[in-house]
LUMMIZA-941762 format. One record per residue (C-alpha): residue number from 1; x, z, y. Coordinates in nm, 3 decimals. Example, Ala and Ser with C-alpha at 12.3 -4.5 7.8 and 13.67 -1.06 7.14 Angstrom:
<sites>
+-----+---------+---------+---------+
! num !      px !      pz !      py !
+-----+---------+---------+---------+
!   1 !   1.230 !   0.780 !  -0.450 !
!   2 !   1.367 !   0.714 !  -0.106 !
+-----+---------+---------+---------+
</sites>
This chain:
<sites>
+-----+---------+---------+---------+
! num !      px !      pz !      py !
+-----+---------+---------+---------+
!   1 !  -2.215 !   3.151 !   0.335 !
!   2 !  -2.152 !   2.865 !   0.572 !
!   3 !  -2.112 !   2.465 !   0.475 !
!   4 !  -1.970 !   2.198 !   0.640 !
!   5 !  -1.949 !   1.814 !   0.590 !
!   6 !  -1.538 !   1.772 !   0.577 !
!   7 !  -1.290 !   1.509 !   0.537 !
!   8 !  -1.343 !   1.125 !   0.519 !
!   9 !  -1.685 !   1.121 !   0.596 !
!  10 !  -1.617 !   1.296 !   0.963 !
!  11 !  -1.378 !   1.071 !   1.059 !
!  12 !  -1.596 !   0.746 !   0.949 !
!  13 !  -1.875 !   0.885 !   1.134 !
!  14 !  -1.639 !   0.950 !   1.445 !
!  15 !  -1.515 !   0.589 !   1.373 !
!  16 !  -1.869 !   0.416 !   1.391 !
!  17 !  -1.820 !   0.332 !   1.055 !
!  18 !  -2.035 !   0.317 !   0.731 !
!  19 !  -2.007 !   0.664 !   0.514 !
!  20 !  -1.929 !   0.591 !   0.136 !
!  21 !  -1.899 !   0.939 !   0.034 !
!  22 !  -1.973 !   1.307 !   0.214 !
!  23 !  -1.805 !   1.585 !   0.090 !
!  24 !  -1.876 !   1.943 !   0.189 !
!  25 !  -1.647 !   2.277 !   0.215 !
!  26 !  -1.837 !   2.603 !   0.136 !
!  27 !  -1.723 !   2.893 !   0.323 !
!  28 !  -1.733 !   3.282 !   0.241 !
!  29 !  -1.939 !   3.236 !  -0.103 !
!  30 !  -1.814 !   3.245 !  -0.473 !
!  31 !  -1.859 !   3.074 !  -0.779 !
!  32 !  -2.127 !   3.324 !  -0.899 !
!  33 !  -2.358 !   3.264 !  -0.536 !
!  34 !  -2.353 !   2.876 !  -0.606 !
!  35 !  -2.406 !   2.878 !  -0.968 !
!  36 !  -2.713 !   3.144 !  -0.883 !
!  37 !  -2.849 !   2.857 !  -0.603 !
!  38 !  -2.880 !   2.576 !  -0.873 !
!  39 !  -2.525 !   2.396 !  -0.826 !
!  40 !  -2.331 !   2.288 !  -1.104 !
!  41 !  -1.970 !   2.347 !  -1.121 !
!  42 !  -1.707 !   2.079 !  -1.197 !
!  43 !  -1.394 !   2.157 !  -1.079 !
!  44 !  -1.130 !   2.215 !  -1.354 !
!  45 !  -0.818 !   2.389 !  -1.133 !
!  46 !  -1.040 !   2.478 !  -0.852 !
!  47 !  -1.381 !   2.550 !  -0.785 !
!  48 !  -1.607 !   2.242 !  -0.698 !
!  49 !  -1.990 !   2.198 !  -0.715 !
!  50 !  -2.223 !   1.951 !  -0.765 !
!  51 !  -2.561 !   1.992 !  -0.510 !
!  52 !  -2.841 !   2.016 !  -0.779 !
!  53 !  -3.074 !   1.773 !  -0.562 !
!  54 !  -2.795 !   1.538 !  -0.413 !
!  55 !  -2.491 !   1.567 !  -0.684 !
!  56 !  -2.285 !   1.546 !  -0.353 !
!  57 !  -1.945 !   1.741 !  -0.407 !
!  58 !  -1.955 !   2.103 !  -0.250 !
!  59 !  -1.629 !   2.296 !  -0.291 !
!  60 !  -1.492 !   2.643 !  -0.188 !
!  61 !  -1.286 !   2.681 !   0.112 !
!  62 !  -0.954 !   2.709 !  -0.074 !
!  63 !  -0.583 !   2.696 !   0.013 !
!  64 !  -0.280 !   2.612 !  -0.200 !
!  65 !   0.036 !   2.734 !  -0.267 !
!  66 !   0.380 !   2.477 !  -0.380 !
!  67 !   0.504 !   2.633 !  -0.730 !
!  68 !   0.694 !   2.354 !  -0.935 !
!  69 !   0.785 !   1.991 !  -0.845 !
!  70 !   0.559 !   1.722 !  -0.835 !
!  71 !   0.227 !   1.663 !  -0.732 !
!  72 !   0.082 !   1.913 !  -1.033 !
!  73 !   0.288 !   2.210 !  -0.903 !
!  74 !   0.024 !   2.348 !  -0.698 !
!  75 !  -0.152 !   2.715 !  -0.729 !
!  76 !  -0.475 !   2.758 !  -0.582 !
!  77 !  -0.649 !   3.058 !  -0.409 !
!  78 !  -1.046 !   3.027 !  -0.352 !
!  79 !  -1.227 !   3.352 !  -0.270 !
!  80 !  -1.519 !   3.426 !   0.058 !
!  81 !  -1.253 !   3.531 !   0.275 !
!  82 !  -1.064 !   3.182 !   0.277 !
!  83 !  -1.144 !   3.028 !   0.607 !
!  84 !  -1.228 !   2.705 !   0.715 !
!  85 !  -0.905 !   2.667 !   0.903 !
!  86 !  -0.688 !   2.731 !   0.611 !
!  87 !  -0.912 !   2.496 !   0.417 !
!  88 !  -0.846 !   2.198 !   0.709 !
!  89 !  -0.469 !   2.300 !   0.662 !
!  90 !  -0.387 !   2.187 !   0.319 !
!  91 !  -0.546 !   1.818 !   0.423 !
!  92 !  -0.278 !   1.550 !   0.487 !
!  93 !  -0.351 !   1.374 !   0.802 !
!  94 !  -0.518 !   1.509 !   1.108 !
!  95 !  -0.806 !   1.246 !   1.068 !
!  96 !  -0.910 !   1.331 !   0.728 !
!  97 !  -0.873 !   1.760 !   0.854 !
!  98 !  -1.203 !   1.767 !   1.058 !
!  99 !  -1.500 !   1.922 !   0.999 !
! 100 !  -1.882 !   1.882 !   1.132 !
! 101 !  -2.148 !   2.234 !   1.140 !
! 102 !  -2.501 !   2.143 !   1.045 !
! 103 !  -2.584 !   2.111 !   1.392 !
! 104 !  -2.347 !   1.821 !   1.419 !
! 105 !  -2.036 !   2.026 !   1.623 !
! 106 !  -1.694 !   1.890 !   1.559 !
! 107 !  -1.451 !   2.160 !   1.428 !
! 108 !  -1.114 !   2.027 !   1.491 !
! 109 !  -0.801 !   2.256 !   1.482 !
! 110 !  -0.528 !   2.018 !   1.452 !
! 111 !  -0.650 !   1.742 !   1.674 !
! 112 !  -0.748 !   1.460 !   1.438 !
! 113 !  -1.043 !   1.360 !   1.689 !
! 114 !  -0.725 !   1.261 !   1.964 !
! 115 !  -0.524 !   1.088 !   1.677 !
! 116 !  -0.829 !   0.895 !   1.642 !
! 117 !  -0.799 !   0.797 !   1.955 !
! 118 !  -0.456 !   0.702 !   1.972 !
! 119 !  -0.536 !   0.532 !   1.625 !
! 120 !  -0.216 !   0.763 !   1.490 !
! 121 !  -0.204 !   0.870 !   1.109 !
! 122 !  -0.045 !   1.207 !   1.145 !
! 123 !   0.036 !   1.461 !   0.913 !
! 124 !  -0.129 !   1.795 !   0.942 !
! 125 !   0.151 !   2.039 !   0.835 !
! 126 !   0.488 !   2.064 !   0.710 !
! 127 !   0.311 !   2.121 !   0.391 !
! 128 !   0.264 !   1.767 !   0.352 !
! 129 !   0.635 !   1.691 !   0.202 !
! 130 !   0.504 !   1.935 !  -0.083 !
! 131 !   0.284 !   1.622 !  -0.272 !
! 132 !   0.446 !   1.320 !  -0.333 !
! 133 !   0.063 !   1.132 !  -0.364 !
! 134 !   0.044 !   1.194 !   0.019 !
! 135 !   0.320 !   0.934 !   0.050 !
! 136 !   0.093 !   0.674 !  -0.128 !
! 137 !  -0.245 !   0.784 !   0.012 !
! 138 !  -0.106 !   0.726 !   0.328 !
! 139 !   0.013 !   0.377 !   0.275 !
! 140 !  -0.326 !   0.319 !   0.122 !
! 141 !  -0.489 !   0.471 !   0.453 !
! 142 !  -0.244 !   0.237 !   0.695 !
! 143 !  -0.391 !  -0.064 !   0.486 !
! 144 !  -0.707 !   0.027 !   0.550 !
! 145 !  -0.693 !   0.122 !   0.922 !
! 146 !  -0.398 !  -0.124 !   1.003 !
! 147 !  -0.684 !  -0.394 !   1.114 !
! 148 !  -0.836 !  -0.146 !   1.370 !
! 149 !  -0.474 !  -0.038 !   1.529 !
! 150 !  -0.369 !   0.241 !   1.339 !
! 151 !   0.025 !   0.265 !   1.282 !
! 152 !   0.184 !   0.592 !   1.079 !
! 153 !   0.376 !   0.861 !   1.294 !
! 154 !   0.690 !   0.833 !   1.373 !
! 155 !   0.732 !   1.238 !   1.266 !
! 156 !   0.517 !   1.137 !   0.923 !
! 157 !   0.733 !   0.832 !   0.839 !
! 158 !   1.040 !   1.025 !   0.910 !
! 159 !   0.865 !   1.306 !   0.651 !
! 160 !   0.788 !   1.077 !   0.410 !
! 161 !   1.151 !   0.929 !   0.422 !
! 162 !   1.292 !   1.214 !   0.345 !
! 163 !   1.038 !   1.324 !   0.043 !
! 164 !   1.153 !   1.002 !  -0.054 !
! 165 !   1.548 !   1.046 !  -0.018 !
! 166 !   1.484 !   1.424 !  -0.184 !
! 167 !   1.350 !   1.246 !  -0.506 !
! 168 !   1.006 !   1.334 !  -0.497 !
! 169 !   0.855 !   1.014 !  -0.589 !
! 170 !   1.017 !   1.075 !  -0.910 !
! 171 !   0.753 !   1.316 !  -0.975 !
! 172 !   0.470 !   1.072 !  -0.916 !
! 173 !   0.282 !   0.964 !  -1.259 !
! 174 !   0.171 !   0.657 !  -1.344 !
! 175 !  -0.200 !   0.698 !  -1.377 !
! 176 !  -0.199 !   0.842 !  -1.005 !
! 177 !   0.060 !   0.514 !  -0.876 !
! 178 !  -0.156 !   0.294 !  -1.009 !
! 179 !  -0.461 !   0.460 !  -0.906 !
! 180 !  -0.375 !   0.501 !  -0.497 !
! 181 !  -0.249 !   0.095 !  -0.572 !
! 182 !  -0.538 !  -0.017 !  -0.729 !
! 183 !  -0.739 !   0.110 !  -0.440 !
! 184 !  -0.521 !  -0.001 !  -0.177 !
! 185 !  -0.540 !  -0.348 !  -0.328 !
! 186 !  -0.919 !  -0.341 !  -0.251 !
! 187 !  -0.873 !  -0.242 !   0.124 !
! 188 !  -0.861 !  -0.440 !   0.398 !
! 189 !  -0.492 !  -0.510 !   0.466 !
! 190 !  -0.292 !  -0.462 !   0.123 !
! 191 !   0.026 !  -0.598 !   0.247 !
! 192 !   0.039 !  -0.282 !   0.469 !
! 193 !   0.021 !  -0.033 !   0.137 !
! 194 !   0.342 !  -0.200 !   0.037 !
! 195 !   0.520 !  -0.201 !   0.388 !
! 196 !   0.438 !   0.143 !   0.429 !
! 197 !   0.588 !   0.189 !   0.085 !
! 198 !   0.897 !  -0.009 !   0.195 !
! 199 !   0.949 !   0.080 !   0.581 !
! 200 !   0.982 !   0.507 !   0.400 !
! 201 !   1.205 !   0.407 !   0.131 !
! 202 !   0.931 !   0.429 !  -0.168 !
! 203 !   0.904 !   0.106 !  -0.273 !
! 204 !   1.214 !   0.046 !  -0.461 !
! 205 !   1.190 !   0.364 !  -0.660 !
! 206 !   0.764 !   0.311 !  -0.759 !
! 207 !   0.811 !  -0.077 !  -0.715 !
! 208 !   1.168 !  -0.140 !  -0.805 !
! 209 !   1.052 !  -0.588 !  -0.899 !
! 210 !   0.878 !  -0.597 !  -0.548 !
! 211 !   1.157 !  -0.438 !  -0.371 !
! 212 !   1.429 !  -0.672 !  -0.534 !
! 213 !   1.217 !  -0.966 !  -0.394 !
! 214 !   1.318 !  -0.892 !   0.007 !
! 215 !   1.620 !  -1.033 !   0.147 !
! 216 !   1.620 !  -1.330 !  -0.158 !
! 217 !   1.606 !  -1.695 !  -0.018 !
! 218 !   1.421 !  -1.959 !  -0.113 !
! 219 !   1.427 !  -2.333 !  -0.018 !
! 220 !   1.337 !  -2.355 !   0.328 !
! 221 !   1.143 !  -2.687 !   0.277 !
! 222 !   0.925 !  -2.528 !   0.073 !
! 223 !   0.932 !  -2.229 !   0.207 !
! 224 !   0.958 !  -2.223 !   0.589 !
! 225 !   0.947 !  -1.837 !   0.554 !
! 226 !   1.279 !  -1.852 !   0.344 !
! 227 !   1.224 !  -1.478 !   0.211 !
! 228 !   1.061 !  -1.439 !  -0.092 !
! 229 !   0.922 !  -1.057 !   0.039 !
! 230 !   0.731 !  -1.241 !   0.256 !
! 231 !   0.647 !  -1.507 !   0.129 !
! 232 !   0.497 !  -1.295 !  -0.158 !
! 233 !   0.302 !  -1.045 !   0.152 !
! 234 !   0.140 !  -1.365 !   0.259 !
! 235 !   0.009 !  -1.503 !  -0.062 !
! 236 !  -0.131 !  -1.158 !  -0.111 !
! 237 !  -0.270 !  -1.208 !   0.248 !
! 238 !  -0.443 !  -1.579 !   0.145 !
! 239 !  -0.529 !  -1.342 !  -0.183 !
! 240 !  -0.751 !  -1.138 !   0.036 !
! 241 !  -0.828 !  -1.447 !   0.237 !
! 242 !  -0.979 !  -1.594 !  -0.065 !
! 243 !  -1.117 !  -1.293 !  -0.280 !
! 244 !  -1.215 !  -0.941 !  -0.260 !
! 245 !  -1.148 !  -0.886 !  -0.585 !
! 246 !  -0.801 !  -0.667 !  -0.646 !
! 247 !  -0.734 !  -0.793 !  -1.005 !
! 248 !  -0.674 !  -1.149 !  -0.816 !
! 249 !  -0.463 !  -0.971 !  -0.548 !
! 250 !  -0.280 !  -0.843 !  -0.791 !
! 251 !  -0.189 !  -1.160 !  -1.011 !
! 252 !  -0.101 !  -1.289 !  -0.654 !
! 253 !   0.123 !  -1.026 !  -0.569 !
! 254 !   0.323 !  -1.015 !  -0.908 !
! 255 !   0.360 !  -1.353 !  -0.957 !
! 256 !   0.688 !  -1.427 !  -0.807 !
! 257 !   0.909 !  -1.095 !  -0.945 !
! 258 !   1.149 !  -1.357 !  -1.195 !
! 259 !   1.287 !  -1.459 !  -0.852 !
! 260 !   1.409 !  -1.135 !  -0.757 !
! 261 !   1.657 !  -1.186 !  -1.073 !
! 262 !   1.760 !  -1.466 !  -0.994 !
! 263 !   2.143 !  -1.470 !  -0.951 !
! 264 !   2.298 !  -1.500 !  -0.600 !
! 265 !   2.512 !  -1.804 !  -0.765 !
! 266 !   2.167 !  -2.029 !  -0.779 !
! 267 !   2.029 !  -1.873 !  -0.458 !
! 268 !   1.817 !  -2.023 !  -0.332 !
! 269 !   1.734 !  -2.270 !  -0.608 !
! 270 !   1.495 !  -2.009 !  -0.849 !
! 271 !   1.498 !  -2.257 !  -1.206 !
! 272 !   1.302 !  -2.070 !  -1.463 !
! 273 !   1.197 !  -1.807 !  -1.284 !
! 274 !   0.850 !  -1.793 !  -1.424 !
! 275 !   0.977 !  -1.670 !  -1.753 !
! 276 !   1.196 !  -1.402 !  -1.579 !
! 277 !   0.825 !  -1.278 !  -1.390 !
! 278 !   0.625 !  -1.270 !  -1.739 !
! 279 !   0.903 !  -1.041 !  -1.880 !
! 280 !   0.911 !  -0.844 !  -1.516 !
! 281 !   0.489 !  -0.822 !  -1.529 !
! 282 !   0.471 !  -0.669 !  -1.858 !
! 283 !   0.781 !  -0.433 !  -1.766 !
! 284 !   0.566 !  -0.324 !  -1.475 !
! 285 !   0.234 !  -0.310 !  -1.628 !
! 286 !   0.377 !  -0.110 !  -1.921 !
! 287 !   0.552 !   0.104 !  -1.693 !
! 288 !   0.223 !   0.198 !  -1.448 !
! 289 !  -0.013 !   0.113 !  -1.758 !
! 290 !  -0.202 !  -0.195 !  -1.579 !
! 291 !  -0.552 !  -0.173 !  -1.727 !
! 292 !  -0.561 !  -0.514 !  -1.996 !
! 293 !  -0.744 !  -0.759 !  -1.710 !
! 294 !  -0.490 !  -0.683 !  -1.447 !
! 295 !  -0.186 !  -0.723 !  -1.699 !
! 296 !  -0.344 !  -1.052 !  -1.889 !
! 297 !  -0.410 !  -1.246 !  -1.512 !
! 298 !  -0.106 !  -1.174 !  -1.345 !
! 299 !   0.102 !  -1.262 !  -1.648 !
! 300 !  -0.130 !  -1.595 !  -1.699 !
! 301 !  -0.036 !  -1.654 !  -1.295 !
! 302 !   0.389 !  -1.555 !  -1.353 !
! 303 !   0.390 !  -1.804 !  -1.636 !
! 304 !   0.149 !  -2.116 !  -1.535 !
! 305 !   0.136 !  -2.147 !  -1.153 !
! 306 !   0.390 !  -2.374 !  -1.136 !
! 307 !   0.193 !  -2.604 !  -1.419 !
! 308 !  -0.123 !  -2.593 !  -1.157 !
! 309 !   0.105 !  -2.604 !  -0.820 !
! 310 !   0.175 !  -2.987 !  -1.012 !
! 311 !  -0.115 !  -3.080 !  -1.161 !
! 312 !  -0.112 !  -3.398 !  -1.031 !
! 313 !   0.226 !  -3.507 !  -1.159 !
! 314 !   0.169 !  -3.366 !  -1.541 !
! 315 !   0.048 !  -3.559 !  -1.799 !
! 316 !  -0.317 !  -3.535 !  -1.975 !
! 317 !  -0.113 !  -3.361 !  -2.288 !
! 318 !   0.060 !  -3.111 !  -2.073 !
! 319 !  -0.228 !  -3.026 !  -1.909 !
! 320 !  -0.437 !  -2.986 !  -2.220 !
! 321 !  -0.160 !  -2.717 !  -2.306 !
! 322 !  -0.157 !  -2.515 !  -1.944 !
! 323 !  -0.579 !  -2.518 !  -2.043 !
! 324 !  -0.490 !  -2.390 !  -2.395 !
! 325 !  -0.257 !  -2.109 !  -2.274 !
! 326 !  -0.502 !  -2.008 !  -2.017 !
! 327 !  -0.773 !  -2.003 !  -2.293 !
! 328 !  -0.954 !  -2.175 !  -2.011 !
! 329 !  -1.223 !  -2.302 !  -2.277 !
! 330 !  -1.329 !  -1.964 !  -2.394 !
! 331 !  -1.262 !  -1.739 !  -2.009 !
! 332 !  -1.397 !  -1.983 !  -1.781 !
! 333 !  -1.398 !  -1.714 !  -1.536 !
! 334 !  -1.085 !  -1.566 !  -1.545 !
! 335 !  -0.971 !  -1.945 !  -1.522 !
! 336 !  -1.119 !  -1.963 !  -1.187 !
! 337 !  -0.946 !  -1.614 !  -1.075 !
! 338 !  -0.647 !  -1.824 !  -1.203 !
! 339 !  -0.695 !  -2.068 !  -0.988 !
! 340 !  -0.778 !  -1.895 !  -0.687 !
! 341 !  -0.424 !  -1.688 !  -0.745 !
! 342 !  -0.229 !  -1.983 !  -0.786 !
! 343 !  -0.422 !  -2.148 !  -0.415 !
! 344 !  -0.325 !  -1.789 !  -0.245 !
! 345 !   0.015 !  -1.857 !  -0.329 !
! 346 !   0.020 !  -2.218 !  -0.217 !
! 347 !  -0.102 !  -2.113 !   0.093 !
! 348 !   0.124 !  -1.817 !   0.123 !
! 349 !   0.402 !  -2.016 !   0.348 !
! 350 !   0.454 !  -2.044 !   0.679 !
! 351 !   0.221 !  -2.379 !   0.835 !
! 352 !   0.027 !  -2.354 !   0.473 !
! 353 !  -0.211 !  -2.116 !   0.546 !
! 354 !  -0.524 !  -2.343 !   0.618 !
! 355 !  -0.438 !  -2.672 !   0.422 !
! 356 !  -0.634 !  -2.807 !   0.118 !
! 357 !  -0.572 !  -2.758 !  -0.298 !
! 358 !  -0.657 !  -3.028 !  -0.452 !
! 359 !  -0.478 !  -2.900 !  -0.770 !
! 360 !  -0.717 !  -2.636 !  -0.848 !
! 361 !  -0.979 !  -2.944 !  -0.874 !
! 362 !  -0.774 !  -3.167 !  -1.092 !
! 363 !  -0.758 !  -2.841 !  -1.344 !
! 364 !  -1.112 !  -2.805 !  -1.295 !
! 365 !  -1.160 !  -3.148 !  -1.363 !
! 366 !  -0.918 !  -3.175 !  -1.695 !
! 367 !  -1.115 !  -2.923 !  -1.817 !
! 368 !  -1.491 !  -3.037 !  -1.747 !
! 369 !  -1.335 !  -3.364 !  -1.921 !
! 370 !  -1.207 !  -3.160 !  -2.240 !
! 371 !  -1.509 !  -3.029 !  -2.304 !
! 372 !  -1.687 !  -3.309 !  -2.341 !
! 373 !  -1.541 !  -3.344 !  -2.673 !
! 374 !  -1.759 !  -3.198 !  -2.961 !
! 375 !  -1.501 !  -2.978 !  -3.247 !
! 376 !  -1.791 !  -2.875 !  -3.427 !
! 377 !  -1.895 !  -3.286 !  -3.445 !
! 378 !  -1.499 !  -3.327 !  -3.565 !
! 379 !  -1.554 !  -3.056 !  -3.808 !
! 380 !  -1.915 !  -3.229 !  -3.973 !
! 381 !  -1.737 !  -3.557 !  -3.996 !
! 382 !  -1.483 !  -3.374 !  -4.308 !
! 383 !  -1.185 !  -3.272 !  -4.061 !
! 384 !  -1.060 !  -2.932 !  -4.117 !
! 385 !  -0.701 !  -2.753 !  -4.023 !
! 386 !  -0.447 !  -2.888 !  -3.854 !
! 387 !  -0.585 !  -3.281 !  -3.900 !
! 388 !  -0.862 !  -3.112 !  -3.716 !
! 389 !  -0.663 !  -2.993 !  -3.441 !
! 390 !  -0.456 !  -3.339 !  -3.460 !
! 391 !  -0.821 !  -3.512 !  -3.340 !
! 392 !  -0.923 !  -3.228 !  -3.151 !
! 393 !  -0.563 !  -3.272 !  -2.898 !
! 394 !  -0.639 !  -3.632 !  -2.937 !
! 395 !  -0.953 !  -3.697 !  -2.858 !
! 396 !  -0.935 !  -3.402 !  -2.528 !
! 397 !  -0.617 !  -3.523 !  -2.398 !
! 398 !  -0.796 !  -3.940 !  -2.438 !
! 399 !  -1.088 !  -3.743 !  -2.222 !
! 400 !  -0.905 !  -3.606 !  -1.948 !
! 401 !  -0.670 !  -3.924 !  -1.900 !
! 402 !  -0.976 !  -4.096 !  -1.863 !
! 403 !  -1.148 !  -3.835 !  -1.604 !
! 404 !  -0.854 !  -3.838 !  -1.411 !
! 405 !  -0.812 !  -4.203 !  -1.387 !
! 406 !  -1.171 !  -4.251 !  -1.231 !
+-----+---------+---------+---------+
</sites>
């Protein structure tokens, strides 16, 4: 029975980079030896352990075997005389198919240590084109290691291509899109997740609204970039500029998709396009089954950033209402990941990037003011219902006219 620290955690440690997670591959033992040492097994279509001191994952030196489509059509074979080659094997990319001996010796048999090197994500095998997921965990892997050089293969992109023109993607199910997105969102260079996704082919099946947005123009005095694909990669660059938090790179990144519907006719005038990207941001959240906080921001971003983007031009009333319809009285907090959205795509043009947003303030400010005013006062003093509400809008929208004006 030999073990050996595998995967992600090698190639951080090789990196000179902090270790989230160590995972271990257990060679020549069986299920019966590990649950006899104390370990606690898991793993539902394979075997996989939990250490009984360090509930680190330990699992047996397996290999798998294609037998439908999709990412579930996979057999599995785990028995002692599975090596740790054929373990390394079934790995996508060279840099995540290393392994390390307890006395700290590299095991590398298909030369991940040099494609760290040459900062190269590489596939391992041909058995790669077998899972569609690989396709999105290696975007997800270029957006994290874009910032320290890394570009995709040209043999891997040309793989992942033709998964891509062979329908695989088709196979992918939500739960698992969203997942490798969700995490991708939270790395350091997003944008590259959706290039990836784009420069293979993959985004307009997975992300059919994003893909529409590239090659649609915009005004160029308001957008020097003119393309609203990039235009909407940079606000989800001032996004991660501005937040770590993905649920706010998200809003930032869906809040465009009405213009990608736009007719050619109107081009590149986008009128009414917020209502177009509510209606595209529940299609898509419905579709990859957005978890509630993602779905509610984004769609609270589609409809109301150009209400904040003018802020300073609307009047106390119609400001009351954007406050009202972001329920920014009750979710002060999710009015502030509001905001920040809606600054990420101000920013998101080209000669932007640095400059102030005062708007966000004035919101701020119409809202401090708004609050001032007492309902449950209105309420002692008879008022009930809508003559209630009347006073209520009256009094708030007196307030922030008066705040504003100072």
């Amino acid at each position: 029975m030999q073990i050996y620290q595998v995967g992600g955690a090698v190639r951080d440690t090789l990196l000179g980079l902090t270790v989230q997670d160590r995972d271990w591959v257990v060679v020549g033992a069986t299920p019966e030896e590990m649950l006899a040492r104390g370990y606690r097994q898991v793993g539902k279509d394979f075997p996989v352990f939990l250490h009984p001191e360090s509930q680190e994952e330990y699992a047996l030196a397996r290999t798998e075997r294609k037998t439908g489509p999709g990412y579930k059509g996979f057999a599995f074979h785990a028995a002692p005389d599975v090596s740790l080659e054929d373990d390394l094997m079934r790995r996508d990319l060279t840099i995540n198919a290393m392994a390390m001996d307890a006395a700290g010796n590299l095991i590398d048999p298909f030369h991940g240590r040099q494609d760290l090197d040459n900062k190269l994500l590489r596939h391992v095998s041909p058995a790669f084109a077998e899972d569609p997921v690989r396709i999105l965990r290696v975007a997800r892997f270029y957006a994290r290691f874009a910032p320290l050089g890394f570009r995709i293969a040209d043999e891997t992109l040309a793989l992942m291509r033709t998964m891509v023109d062979n329908g695989e993607v088709d196979a992918l199910v939500p739960e698992r899109v969203w997942q490798e997105t969700q995490r991708a969102l939270g790395e350091q260079r997003p944008r590259a997740f959706f290039e990836a996704l784009r420069d293979c082919g993959a985004l307009a099946p997975i992300f059919p609204e994003l893909d529409a947005l590239f090659g649609v123009p915009q005004r160029a005095d308001y957008h020097p970039e003119v393309d609203t694909g990039l235009h909407t990669l940079m606000v989800l660059d001032q996004a991660c500029a501005l937040s770590p938090a993905p649920r706010i790179r998200c809003a930032a990144l869906l809040h465009d998709l009405g213009k990608g519907t736009t007719p050619p006719a109107e081009w590149p005038s986008h009128k009414g396009h917020e209502g177009r990207s509510v209606k595209l941001v529940k299609q898509l959240s419905q579709r990859l089954r957005l978890p509630n906080d993602y779905r509610d921001l984004a769609l609270l971003a589609a409809r109301y950033h150009g209400h904040c983007h003018r802020a300073a031009e609307l009047r106390p009333t119609t400001l009351l209402d954007t406050l009202q319809g972001l329920d920014a009285f009750r979710r002060p907090q999710r009015f502030e990941e509001f905001l920040l959205a809606c600054q990420a795509d101000y920013r998101g043009r080209s000669g932007y990037e640095g400059r102030a947003y005062p708007q966000a303030d004035i919101l701020r400010r119409a809202r401090q003011a708004a609050l001032t005013v007492d309902a449950a006062a209105l309420a002692q003093q008879g008022l009930a219902g809508d003559k209630l509400a009347q006073r209520l809008r009256q009094l708030r929208s007196k307030a922030i006219a008066a705040a504003l004006a100072k």
